[in-house]
N, C-alpha and C positions, 0 to 999 in steps of 0.2 A: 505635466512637464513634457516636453519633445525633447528629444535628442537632437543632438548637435554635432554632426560628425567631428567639430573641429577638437572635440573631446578629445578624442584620437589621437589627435598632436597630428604628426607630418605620419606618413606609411613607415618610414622606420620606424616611428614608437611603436604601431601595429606591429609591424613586423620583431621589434624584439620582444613584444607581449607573448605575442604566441611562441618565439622561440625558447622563451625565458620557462613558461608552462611547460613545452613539450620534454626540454632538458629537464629538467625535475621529474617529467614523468619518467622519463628512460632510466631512473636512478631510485626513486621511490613508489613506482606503481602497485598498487595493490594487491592481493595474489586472491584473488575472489573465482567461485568454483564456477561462474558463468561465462568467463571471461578467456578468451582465446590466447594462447601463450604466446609472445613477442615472436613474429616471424610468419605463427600459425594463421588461416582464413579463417575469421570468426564464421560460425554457423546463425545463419538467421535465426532460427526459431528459437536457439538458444538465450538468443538474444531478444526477441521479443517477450520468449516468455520471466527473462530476468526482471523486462521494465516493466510487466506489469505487476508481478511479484512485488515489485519494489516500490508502486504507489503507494505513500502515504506509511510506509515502513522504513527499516534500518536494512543494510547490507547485513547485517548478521542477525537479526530477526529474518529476514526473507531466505536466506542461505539453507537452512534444514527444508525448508517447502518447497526449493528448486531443486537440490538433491533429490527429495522423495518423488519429484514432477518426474525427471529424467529418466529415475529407474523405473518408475512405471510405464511410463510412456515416454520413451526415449525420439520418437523421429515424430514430428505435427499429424499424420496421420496414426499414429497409435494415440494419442490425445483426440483426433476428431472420433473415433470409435468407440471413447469409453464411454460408459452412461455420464447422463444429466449426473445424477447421485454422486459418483464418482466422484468426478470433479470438485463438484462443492463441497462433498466430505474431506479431500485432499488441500482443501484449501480453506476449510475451519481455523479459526482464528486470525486470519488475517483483517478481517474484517470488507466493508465495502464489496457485499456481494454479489454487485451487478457487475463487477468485474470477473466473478469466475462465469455468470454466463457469456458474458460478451468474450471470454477467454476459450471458451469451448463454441462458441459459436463461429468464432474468427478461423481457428481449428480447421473445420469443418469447411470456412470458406477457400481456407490454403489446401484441402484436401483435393478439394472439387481441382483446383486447378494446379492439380498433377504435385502439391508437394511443396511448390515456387513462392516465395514471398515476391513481392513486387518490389522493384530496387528504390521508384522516383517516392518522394514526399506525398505528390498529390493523390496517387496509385493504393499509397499505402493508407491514405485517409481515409479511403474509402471502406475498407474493410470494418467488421463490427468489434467498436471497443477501441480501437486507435486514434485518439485524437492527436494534435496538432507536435504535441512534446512527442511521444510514442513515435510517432510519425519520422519526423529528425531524430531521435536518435538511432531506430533500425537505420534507416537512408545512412546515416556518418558513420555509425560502429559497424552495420552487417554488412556494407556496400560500397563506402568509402567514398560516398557522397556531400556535397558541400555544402551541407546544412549545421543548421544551430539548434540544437535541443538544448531547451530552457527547464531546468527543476529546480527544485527549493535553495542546493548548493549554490548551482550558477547565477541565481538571481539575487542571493545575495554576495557573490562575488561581486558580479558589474555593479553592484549598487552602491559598494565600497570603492570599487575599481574608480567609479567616477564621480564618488560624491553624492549618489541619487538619493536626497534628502526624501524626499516622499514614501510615507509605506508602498510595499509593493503591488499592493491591491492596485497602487493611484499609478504606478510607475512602469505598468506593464507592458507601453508600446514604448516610453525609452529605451528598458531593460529588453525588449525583443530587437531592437537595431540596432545597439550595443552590440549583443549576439551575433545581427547578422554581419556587421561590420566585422566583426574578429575573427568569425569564422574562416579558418584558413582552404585551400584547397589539395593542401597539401597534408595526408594524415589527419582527415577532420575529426575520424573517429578518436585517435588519440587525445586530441586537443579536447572533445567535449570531454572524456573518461577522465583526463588530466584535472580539468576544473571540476569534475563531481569530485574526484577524491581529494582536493586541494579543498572543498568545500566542506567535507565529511570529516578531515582532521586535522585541517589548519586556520583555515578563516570559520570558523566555528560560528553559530548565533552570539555565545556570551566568550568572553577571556577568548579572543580569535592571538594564534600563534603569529602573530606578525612577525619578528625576527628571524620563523623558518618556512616563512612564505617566498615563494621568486619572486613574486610580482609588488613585494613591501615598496620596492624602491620607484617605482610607477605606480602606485595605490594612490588615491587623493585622499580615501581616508584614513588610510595611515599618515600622511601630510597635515593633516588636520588636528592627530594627537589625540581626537577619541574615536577607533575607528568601529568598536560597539554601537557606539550611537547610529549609525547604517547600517540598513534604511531605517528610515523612522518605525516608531510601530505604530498598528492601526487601534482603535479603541475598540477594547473586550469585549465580545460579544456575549452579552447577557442572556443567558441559556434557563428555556424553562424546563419545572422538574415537571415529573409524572413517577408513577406509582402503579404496582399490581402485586398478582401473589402467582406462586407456581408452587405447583405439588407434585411429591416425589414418591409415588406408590410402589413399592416392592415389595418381593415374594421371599419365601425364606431364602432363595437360594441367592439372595441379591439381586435378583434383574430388577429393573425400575419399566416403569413408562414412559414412553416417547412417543412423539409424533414432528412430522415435518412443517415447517411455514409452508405458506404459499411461494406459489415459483416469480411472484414481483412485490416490490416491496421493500422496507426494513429488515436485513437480513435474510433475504431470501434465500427459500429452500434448503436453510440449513436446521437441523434435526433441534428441537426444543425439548422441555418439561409442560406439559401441559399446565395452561393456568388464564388468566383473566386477562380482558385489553390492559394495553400501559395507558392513561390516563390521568388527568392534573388532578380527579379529585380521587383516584384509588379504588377499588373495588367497595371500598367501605363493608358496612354486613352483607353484603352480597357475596363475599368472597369465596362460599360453596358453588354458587354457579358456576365458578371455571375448574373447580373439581374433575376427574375424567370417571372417576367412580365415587359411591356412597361408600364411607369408611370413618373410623374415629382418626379427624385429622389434629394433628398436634402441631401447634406452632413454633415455629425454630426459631431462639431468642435472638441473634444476630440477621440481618438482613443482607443484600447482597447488593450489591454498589456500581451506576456504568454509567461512563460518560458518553454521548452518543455528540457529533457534530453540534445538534440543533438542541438537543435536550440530556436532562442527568436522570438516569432512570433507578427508583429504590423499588426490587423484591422481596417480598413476606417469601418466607419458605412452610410450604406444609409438608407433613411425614407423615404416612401409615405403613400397616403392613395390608397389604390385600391379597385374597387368593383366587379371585374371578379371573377372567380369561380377558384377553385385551380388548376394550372396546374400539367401534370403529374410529375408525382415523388414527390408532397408537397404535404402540407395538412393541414388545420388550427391550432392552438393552444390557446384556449383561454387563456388567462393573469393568470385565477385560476390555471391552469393547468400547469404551469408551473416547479411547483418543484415535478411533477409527470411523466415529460414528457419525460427524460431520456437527458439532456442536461448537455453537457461537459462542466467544470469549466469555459474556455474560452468564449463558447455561453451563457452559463445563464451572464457575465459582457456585454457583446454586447447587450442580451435581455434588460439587465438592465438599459444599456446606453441609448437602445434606447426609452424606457417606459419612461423613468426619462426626456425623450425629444420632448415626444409627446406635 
């Protein structure tokens, strides 16, 4: 489907779209810890590193791992300095972690050049880890540029806004001229921050708040009387499983063994339990070979459970006690250390499993 400008109606239905948003925002705007206070000059880096925090997560899921980003490294050059390690440790759990390289590599390229984010859209593309959303919304919230940053919120906004009956996957270049139509030039940054939080707790996926929305009375699907039903949804992607085992060797005094992924990849570089490839048919008896030492290992009756984009992955947990010295590629991890250690949402429940089994 194409967009249609004449969706729009005449410039004043534009024009009270965005007035109708912005008034809502000056009266209900969010109080979020990344976010520059009414009057204040948002700080760039602040700001980039909110959105990337924010892929694919919640404003309150991401909120504790901007705090910790800030006090660690408070200005983009104290963030291009720290280690590889670093980073990816401070950014365990969020998942998608070719985002914390591309988040310290980007770093590193605002370093080189004295500090500066780049204000234009196409400027900022170019850096590593910023696409196209990323891109617009530094350019409108850190710069005050008159662009359109599209995310999950806004897209299902405009899709309600004008009826866009098609999943969004199919509806991407209507929903992006939608955007660029609305986009005001006047406080852009508001106006996108306005429809992300109108997006986040009022036009919601399911039971959207229509009656405390501004925009109910220009919505087409609210007009319509089922305004859930936008956009349509896509058919569910049938996800295959796979299977492995990981083992959790520790010493009397608790430490366990660990070792790191590879630096590309699934989950990279962030700190695991030693154990066997994930695979569709499972380690089967071979399940000693991803062993990290010889030891009497005991199987933990509950398994451990993860849903990955592409695949659903089930862990065997093994347990011994061992007192060898670490082999190569591991390294201990005492029990305090844990939530500091850089471990993936799936290894800290195995950790968990297996502590909770000692």
């Amino acid at each position: 489907m194409s967009f249609n400008v004449s969706l729009l109606g005449a410039e004043a239905k534009r024009n009270e779209i965005v007035a109708r948003t912005l008034n809502w925002w000056d009266r209900n705007r969010r109080d979020l810890a990344w976010r520059a206070a009414p009057g204040e000059t948002p700080d760039p880096y602040r700001v980039w590193l909110s959105e990337v925090l924010l892929q694919q997560t919640t404003a309150q899921a991401a909120t504790p791992y901007f705090q910790a980003f800030v006090a660690k490294w408070p200005a983009v050059e104290d963030l291009a300095a720290a280690s590889h390690e670093a980073v990816i440790s401070a950014f365990a759990g969020l998942g998608y972690y070719s985002r914390a390289r591309n988040l310290h590599a980007c770093a590193k390229e605002i370093a080189q050049r004295g500090g500066r984010f780049p204000s234009q859209e196409a400027e900022l593309r170019t850096l590593p880890g910023v696409g196209a959303y990323t891109a617009a919304a530094i350019a409108a919230i850190a710069f005050g540029r008159r662009a359109a940053p599209v995310d999950g919120n806004i897209k299902r906004i405009l899709s309600r806004l004008y009826a866009l009956k098609d999943p969004i996957t199919q509806a991407r270049s209507a929903i992006a001229a939608a955007a660029g139509a609305l986009a005001p030039s006047n406080r852009p940054g508001d106006f996108a921050q306005a429809l992300m939080d109108i997006g986040a707790t009022i036009c919601r996926p399911r039971t959207p708040d229509c009656p405390a929305c501004p925009l109910s009375e220009v919505c087409a699907a609210v007009w319509s009387g089922v305004p859930e039903a936008y956009p349509g949804r896509a058919a569910a992607k049938v996800r295959s499983l796979r299977k492995g085992a990981v083992f959790f060797a520790h010493r009397a005094d608790g430490a366990f063994l660990a070792r790191r992924r590879p630096p590309r990849g699934l989950l990279a570089s962030t700190v695991e339990l030693p154990g066997t490839p994930w695979t569709s048919k499972g380690p089967g008896g071979a399940w000693r070979d991803g062993a990290p030492v010889a030891a009497r290992w005991r199987k933990l009756p509950e398994t451990v459970e993860q849903v990955f984009t592409h695949f659903a992955l089930t862990l065997t947990v093994y347990a011994a006690a061992v007192k060898d010295a670490a082999p190569d590629g591991c390294f201990w991890v005492s029990p305090d250390g844990v939530g500091e250690a850089g471990f993936s949402n799936v290894m800290r429940k195995a950790v968990a499993r297996a502590v909770g089994r000692q």
